[in-house]
C-alpha positions in Angstrom: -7.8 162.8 -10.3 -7.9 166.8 -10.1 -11.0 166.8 -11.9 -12.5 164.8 -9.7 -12.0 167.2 -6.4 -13.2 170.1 -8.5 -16.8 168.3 -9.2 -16.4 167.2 -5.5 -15.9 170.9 -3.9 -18.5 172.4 -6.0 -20.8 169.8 -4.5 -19.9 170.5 -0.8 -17.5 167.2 -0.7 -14.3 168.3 2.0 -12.9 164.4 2.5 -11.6 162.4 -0.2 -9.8 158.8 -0.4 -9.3 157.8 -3.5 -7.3 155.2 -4.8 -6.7 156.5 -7.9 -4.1 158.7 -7.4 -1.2 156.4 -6.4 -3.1 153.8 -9.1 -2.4 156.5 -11.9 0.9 157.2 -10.4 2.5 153.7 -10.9 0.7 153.6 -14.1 3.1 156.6 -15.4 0.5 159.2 -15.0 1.3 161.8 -12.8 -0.3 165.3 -12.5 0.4 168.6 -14.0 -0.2 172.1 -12.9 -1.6 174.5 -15.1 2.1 176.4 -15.3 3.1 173.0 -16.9 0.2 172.7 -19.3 -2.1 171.3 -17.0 -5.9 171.8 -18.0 -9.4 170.5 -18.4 -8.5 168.7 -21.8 -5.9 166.6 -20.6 -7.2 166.2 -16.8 -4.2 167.7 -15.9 -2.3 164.8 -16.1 0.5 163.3 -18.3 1.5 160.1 -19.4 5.3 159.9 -18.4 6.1 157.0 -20.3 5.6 158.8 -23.7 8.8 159.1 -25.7 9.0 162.5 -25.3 10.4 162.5 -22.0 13.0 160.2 -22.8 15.1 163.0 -23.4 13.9 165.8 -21.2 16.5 166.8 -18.5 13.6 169.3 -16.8 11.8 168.6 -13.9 8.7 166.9 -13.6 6.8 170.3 -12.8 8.6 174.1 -12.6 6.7 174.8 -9.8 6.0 171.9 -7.6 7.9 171.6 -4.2 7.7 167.4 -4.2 11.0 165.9 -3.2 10.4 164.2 -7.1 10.4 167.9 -8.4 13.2 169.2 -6.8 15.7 166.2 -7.2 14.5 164.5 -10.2 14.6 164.5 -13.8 11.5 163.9 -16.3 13.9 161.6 -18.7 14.9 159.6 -15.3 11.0 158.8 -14.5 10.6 158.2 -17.7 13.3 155.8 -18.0 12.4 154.1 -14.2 8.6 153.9 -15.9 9.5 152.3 -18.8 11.8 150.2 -16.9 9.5 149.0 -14.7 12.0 150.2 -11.7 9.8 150.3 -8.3 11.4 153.8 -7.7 9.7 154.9 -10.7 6.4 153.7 -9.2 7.4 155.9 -5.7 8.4 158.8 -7.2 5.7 159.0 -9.3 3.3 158.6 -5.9 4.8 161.3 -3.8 4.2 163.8 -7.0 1.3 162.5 -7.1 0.5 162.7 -3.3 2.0 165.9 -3.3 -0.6 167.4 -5.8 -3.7 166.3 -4.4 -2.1 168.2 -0.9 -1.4 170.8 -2.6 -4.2 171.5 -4.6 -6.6 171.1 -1.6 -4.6 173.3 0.5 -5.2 176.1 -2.3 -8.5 175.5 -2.5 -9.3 176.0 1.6 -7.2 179.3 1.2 -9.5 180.4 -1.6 -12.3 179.1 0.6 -11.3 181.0 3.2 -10.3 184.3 1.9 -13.4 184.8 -0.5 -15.3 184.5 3.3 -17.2 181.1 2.7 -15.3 178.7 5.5 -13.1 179.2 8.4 -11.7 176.4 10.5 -13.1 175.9 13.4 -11.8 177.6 16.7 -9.2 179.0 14.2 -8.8 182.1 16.0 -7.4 179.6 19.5 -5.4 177.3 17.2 -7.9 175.3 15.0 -10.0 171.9 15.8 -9.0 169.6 13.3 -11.9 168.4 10.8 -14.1 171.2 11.8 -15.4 173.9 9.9 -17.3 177.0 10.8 -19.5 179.1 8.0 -18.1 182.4 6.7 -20.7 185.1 5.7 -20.8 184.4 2.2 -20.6 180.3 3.2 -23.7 180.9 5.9 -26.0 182.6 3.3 -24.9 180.0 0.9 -25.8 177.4 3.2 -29.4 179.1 4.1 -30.1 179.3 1.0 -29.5 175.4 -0.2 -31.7 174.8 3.3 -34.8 177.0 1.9 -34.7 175.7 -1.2 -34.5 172.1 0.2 -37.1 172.6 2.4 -39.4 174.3 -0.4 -39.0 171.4 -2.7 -39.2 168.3 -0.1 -41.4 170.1 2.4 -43.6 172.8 2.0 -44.6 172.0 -1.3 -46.7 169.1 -0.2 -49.9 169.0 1.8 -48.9 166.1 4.1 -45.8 167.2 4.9 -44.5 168.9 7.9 -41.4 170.4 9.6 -40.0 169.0 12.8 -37.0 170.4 14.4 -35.9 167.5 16.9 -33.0 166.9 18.7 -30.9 164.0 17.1 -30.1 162.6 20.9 -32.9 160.4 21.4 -34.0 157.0 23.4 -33.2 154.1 20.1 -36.9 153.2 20.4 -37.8 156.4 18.8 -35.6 155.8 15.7 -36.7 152.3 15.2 -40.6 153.6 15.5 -39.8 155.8 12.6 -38.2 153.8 10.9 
């Protein structure tokens, strides 16, 4: 879920697939945004076949722009949920679906505008899956590297830097093993 891709990004992690997301959905949970109560406590999620949407004429989120948003009641999931109505199931995944997107979209603007990542080529229309550093994300990055190499390197005697190229002849990488 959301809290999930939060530990992930502060660990580096840009690619997720996770299973859990449409799993959760047809199981009635589906995600809220902090404007809807959304927050570390409840995982930002909601269980949708609760009673308490029975009656609830709203829409699943004020401010998501899913097509289950925008044209769908939280009494009618609720009452496709509880049902057991495969719609309620779909709906429930392209919130879902939606989220995640959204959410990780948000978090490569921030990214970006607080100077840590750029896309790469961005400047001639972007290379897909490719990521250059930003200031702020280069120094980061030289920093984890120094204090890697501190730790795994130059604190031992017997240990030694090498700065190879990664295009070699196989017999060199099954000599080392």
């Amino acid at each position: 879920g959301p809290e999930g891709i939060f530990a992930g990004v502060e660990r580096g992690v840009d690619i997720f697939d996770n299973t859990g997301i449409t799993r959760m959905a047809r199981t009635g949970i589906l995600f809220t945004y902090p404007e809807d109560g959304g927050d570390k406590n409840n995982k930002f999620r909601a269980n949708f076949k609760k009673s308490k949407y029975a009656g609830d004429k709203n829409p699943i989120s004020r401010v998501c722009r899913c097509s289950t948003c925008r044209d769908f009641s939280r009494a009618y999931v609720h009452h496709l949920l509880i049902s057991r109505e495969i719609l309620g199931s779909r709906l429930a995944t392209i919130h879902n679906v939606y989220f995640i997107n959204d959410l990780m979209q948000k978090i490569i603007s921030l990214t970006k505008r607080r100077g840590f990542i750029y896309q790469g080529s961005e400047i001639y229309g972007g290379l897909a899956g490719t990521w250059d550093y930003g200031p702020l994300g280069a120094e980061l990055k030289n920093n984890i590297k120094k204090e890697y190499l501190k730790e795994t390197v130059y604190s031992h005697e017997n240990m030694y830097l090498v700065d190879a190229a990664i295009m070699m002849n196989p017999r060199v990488w099954v000599a080392s093993g």
